[in-house]
C-alpha positions in Angstrom: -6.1 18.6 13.4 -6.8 17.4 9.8 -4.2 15.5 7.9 -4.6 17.4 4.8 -3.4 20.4 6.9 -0.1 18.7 7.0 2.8 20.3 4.6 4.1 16.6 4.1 2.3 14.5 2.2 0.0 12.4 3.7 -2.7 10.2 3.7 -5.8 12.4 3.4 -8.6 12.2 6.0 -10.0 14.2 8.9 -12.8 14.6 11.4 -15.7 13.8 9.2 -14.3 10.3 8.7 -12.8 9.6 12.2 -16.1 10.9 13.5 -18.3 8.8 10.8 -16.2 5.6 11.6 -16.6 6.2 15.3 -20.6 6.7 15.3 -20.4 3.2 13.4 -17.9 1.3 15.7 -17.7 2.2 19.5 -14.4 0.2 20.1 -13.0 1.6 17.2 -13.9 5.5 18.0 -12.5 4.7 21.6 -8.9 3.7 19.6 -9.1 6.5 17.3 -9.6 9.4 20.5 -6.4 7.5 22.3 -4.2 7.0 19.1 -4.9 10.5 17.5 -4.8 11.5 14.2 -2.1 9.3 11.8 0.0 10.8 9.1 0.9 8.1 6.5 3.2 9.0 3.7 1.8 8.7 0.5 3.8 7.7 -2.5 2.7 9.8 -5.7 4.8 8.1 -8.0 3.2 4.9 -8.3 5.6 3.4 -11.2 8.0 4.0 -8.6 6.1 2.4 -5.4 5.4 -0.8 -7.7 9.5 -0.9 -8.0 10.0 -0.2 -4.8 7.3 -3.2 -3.8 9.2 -5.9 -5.4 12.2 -4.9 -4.0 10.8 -4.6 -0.5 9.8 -8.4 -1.1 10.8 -11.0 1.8 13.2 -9.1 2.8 14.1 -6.7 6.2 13.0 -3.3 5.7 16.9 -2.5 6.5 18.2 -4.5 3.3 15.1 -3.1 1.3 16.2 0.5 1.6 19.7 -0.3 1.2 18.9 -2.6 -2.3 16.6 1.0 -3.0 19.4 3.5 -2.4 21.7 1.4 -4.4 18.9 1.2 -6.9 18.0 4.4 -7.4 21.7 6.0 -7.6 22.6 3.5 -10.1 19.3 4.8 -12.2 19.4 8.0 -11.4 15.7 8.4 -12.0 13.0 5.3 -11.1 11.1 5.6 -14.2 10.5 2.7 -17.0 13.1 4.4 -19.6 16.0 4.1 -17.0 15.2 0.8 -16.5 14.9 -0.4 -19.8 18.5 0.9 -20.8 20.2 -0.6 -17.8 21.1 -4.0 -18.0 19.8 -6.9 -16.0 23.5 -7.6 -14.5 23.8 -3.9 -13.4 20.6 -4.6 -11.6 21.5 -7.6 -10.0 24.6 -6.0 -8.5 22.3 -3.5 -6.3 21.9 -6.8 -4.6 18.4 -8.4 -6.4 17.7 -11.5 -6.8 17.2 -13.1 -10.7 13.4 -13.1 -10.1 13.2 -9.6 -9.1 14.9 -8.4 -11.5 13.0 -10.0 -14.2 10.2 -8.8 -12.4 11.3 -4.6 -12.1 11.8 -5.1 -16.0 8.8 -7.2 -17.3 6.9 -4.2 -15.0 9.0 -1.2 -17.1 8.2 -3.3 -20.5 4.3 -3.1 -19.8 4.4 0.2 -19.1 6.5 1.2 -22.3 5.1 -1.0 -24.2 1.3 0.5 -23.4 0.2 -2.5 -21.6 -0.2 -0.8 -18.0 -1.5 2.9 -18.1 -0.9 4.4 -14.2 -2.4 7.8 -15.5 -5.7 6.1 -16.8 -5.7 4.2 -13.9 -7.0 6.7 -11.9 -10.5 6.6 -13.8 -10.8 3.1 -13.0 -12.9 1.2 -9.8 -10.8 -0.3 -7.3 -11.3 -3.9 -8.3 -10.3 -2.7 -12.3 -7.1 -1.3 -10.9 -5.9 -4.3 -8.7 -7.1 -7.0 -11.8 -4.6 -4.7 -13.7 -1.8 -4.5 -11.7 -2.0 -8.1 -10.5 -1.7 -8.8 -14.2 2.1 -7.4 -13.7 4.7 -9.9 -13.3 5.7 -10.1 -9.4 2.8 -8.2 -8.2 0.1 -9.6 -5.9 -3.2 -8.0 -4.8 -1.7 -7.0 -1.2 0.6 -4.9 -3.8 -2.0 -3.6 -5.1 -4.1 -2.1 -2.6 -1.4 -0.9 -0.9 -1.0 1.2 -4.2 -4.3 2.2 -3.8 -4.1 3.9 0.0 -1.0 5.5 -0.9 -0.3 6.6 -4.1 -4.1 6.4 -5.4 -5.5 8.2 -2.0 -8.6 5.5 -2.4 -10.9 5.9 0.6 -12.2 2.3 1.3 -9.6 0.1 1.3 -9.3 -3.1 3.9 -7.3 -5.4 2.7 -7.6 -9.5 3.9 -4.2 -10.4 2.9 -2.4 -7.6 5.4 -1.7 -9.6 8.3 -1.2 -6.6 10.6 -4.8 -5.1 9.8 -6.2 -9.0 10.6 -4.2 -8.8 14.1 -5.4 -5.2 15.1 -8.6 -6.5 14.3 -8.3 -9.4 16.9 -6.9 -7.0 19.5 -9.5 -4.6 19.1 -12.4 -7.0 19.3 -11.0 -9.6 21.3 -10.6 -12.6 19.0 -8.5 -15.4 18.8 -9.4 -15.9 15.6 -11.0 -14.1 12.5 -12.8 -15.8 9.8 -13.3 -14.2 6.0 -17.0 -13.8 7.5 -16.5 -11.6 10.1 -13.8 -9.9 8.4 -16.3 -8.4 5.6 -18.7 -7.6 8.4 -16.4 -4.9 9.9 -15.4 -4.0 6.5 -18.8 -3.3 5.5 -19.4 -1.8 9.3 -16.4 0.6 8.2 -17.3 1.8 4.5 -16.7 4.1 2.9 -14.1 5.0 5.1 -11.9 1.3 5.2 -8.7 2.8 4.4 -8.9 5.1 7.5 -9.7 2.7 9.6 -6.7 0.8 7.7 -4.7 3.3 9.7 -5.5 2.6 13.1 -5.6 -1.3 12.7 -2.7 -1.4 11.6 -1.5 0.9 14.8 -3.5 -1.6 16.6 -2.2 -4.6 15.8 1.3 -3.6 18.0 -0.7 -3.9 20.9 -1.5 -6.5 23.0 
C-alpha cells in the first residue's frame, strides 16, 4: 500500500522510496518489510504547528494537549490575528508559562508584521527555511525540521538533534554510541529519501 492512498492525511511516500532506501541499506530494508508502511499525520497549518511546538515544550504530551484544547477554545481560531487581540493574561490562564507566552506572541508579531512569510517559504531550500524559523523567538532547529516533515512534506530530512531517530539508529546498527561522523554517513547512505527513513528510526528506536 502507498501512503498517499490514505484518505487521512499523511506523510507522503510509497514503494519507490521504501524500495530505493532498502537497495541502499540491508538492515534498514529488513526493518521496513517487518514494520510496514507508516502513516504519519501531517500538519498543513504550519502557523499553527509552530504554536502548537512551543506549547508542547518540556512538557508531558498529556498537559500539552490539555494547555492546546484550552488554547484553541479560548482563540477560537489558531491564526496570528486571534492571537494578537487576546491578551497575554488570557493566555497565561490556558496554563502557559510567561516565556511561552511571549514566545506564541513575538511568533504572531513576525508574521503580521511581514517578518516570517510561511507561504513563501515553500520556495525556499531546507537550510533557508530552518535559518528562518530559528530566527523566531522560542524556536530551535529540531522545531524546525520537524515543520519541514510534516507540514512542508520535505523528503530528506534526518535530524541530529531528535534523540529518538539517534537511538533507532543505535538499535538498528548495533551501537553504543553514535558520533556526528557516522551519523552523516547514514544520512548521506539514506538521501534523498531521510525523512522516510525518519519514519522507521523513529519506530525503531522503541525497540531494544
Amino acid at each position: 500500500m502507498d501512503c498517499r492512498e490514505n484518505p487521512t492525511p499523511c506523510f507522503p511516500y510509497g514503494a519507490a522510496e521504501v524500495e530505493y532506501l532498502a537497495r541502499r541499506d540491508k538492515k534498514l530494508g529488513a526493518a521496513i518489510n517487518r514494520i510496514g508502511f507508516i502513516r504519519r499525520p501531517l500538519v498543513p497549518d504550519p502557523f499553527a504547528a509552530l504554536i502548537s511546538s512551543v506549547v508542547s515544550q518540556q512538557v508531558s504530551k498529556k498537559a500539552a494537549k490539555t494547555v492546546w484544547d484550552r488554547l484553541a477554545a479560548l482563540l477560537g481560531s489558531v491564526d496570528p490575528e486571534t492571537i494578537d487581540r487576546t491578551g497575554a493574561d488570557a493566555i497565561q490562564a490556558c496554563g502557559l508559562s510567561l516565556r511561552k507566552v511571549a514566545y506564541i506572541k513575538g511568533i504572531a508579531d513576525a508574521v503580521l508584521s511581514g517578518q516570517i512569510d510561511f507561504a513563501a517559504l515553500s520556495g525556499l531550500e531546507d537550510r533557508q527555511v530552518i535559518a528562518q524559523l530559528t530566527a523566531l523567538p522560542g524556536v530551535g532547529v529540531w522545531t524546525a525540521e520537524m515543520l519541514l516533515i510534516f507540514s512542508f512534506c520535505r523528503p530528506d530530512i534526518l535530524s541530529y538533534s531528535d534523540l529518538a531517530i539517534r537511538r533507532g539508529m543505535m538499535n538498528l546498527y548495533g551501537h553504543r554510541d553514535l558520533s556526528r561522523e557516522r551519523f552523516e554517513k547514514y544520512r548521506a547512505r539514506y538521501s534523498p529519501w531521510g525523512s522516510v527513513a525518519s519514519l522507521y528510526l523513529w519506530e525503531l528506536s522503541h525497540q531494544d
